[in-house]
Residue frames as qw, qx, qy, qz and C-alpha x, y, z in Angstrom:
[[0.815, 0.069, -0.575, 0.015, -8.36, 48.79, -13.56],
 [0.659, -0.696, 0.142, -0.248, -7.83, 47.23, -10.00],
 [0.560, 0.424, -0.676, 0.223, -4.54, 45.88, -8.77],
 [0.798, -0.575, 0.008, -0.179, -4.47, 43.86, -5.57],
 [0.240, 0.391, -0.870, 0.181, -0.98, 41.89, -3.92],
 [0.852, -0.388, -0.002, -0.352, -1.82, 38.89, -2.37],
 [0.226, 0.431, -0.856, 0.176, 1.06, 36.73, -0.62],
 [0.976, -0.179, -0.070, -0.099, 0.42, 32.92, 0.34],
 [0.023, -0.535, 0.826, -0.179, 2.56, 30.87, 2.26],
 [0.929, 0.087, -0.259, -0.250, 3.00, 27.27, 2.04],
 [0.565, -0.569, 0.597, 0.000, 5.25, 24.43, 3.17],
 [0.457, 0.533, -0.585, -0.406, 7.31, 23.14, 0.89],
 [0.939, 0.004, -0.282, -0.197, 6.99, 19.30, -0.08],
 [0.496, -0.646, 0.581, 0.014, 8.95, 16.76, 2.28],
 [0.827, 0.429, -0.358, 0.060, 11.04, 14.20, 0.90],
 [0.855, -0.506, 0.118, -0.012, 12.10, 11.54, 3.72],
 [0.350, 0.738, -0.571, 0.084, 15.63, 11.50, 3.63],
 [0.972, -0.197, -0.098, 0.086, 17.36, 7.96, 4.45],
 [0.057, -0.826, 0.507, -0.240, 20.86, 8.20, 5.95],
 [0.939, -0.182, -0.224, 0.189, 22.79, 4.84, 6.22],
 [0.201, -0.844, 0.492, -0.063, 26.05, 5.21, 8.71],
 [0.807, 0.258, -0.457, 0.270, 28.73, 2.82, 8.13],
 [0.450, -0.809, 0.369, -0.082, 30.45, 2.88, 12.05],
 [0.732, 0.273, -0.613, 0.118, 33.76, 1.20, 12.11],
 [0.692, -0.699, 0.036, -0.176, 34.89, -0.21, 15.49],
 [0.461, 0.575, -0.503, 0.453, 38.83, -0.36, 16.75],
 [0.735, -0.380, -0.479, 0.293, 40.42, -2.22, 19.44],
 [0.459, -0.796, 0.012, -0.395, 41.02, -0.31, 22.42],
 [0.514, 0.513, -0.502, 0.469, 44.23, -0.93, 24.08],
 [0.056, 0.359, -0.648, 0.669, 43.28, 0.18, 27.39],
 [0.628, 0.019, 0.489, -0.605, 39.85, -1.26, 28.18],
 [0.141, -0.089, 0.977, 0.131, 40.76, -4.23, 25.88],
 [0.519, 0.608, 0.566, -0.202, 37.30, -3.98, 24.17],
 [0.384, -0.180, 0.029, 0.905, 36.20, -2.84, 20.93],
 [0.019, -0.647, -0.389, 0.655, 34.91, 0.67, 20.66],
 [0.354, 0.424, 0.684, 0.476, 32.89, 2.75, 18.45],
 [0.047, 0.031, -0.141, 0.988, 31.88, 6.23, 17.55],
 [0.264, 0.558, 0.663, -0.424, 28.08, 7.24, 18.50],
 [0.130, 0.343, 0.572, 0.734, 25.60, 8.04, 16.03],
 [0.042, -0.161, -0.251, 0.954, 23.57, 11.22, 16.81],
 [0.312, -0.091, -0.201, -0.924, 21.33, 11.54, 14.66],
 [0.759, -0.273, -0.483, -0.339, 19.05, 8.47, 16.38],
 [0.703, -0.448, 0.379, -0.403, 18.38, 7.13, 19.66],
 [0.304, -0.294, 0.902, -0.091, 20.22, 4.05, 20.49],
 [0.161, 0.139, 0.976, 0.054, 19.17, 1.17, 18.53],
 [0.545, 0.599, 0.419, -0.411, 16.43, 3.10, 17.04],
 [0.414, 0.303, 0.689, 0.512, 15.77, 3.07, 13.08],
 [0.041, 0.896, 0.387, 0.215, 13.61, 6.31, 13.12],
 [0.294, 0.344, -0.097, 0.887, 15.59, 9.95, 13.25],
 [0.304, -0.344, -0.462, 0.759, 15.08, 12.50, 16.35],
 [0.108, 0.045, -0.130, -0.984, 13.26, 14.37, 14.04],
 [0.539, -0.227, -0.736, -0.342, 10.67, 11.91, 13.03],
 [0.427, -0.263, -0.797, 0.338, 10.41, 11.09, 16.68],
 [0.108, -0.340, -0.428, 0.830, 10.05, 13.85, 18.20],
 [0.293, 0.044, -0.254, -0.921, 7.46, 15.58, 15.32],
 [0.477, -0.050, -0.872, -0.103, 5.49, 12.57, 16.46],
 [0.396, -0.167, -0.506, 0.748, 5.98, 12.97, 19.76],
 [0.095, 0.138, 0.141, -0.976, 4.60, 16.52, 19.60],
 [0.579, -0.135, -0.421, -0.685, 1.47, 15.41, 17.30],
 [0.540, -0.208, -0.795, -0.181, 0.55, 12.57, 19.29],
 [0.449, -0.275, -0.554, 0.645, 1.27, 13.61, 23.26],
 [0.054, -0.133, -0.019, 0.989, 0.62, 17.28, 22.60],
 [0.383, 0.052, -0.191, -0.902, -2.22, 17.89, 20.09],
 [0.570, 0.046, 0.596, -0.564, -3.93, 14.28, 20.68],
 [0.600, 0.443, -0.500, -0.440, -3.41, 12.50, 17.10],
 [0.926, -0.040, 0.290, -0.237, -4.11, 8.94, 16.82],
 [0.464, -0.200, 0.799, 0.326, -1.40, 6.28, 16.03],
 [0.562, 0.536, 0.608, 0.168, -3.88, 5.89, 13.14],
 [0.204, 0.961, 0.183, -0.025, -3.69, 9.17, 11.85],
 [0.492, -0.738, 0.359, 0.291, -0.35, 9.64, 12.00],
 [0.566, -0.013, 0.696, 0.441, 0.02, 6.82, 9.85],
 [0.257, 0.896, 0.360, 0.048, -2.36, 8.59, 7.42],
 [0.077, 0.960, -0.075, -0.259, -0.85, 11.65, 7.83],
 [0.430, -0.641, 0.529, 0.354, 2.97, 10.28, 7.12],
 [0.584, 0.483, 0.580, 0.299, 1.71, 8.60, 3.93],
 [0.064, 0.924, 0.242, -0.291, 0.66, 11.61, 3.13],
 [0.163, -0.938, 0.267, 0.153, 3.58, 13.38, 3.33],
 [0.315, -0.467, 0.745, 0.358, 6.46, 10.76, 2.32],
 [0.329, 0.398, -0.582, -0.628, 4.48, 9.78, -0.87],
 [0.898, 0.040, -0.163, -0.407, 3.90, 6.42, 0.31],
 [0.405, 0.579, -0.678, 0.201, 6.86, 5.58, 1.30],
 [0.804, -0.255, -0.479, -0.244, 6.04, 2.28, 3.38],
 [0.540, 0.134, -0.521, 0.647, 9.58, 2.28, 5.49],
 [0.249, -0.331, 0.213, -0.885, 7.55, 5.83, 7.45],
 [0.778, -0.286, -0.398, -0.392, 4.47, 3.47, 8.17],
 [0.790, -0.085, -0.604, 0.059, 6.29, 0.78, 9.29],
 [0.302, 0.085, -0.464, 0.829, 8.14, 3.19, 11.98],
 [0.188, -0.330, 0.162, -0.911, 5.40, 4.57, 13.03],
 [0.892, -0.295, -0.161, -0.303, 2.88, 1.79, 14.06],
 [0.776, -0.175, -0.467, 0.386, 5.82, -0.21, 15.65],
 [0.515, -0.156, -0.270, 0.798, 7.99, 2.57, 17.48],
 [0.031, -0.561, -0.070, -0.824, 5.93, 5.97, 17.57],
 [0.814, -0.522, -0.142, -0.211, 4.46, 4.91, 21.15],
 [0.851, -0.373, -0.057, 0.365, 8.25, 3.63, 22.48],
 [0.616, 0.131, -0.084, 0.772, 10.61, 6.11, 21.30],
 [0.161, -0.743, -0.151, -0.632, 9.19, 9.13, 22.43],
 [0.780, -0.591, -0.145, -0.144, 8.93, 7.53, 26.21],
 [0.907, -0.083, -0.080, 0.406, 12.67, 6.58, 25.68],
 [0.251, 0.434, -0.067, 0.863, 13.81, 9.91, 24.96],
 [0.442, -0.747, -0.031, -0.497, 11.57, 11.42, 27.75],
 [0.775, -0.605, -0.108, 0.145, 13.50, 9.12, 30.15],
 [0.689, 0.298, 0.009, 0.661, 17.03, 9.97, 28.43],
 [0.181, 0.501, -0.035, 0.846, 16.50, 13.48, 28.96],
 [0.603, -0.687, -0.405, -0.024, 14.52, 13.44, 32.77],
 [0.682, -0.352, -0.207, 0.606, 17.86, 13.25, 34.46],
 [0.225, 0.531, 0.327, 0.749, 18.69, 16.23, 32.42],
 [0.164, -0.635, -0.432, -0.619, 15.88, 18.34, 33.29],
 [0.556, -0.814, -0.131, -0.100, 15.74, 18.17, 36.87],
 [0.663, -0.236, -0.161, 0.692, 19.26, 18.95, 37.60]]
């Protein structure tokens, strides 16, 4: 009798994780305003995580995926989850560009 090993690798299933931040904001004594802590895990006024953006980013700029496809592909991957769609067709094209300027200054120093 023949015995063989074979080993597969695979990527395990994603499963979009939603993250709501509650920020609180406190007056500010010396600049009379008030002031809040930054959230990290997103660009400014974006709705779409740094991850999302940037695995975008890399498929679209890099390897040359369509805005369609994308969407396609993110179905895909988040089950259907409609909220992924919607971020991509509106903001996969502007937040990438925003973070490339964010980080410019950065780079060339």
């Amino acid at each position: 009798m023949r015995v063989h090993r074979r080993v597969i690798e695979d990527i395990l299933p994603i499963e979009p994780r939603v993250t709501e931040h509650i920020v609180n904001g406190y007056w500010c004594s010396k600049c009379k305003k008030i002031v809040t802590a930054k959230v990290t895990e997103a660009l400014p006024n974006a709705s779409i995580g740094l991850r999302l953006v940037v695995f975008t980013a890399c498929l679209h700029y890099l390897v040359g995926v369509s805005v369609d496809n994308l969407v396609s592909l993110l179905s895909m991957l988040s089950n259907g989850v409609t909220h992924w769609l919607w971020c991509i067709t509106t903001k996969s094209i502007c937040l990438p560009i925003r973070l490339g300027e964010m980080i410019a200054g950065q780079y060339e120093d």
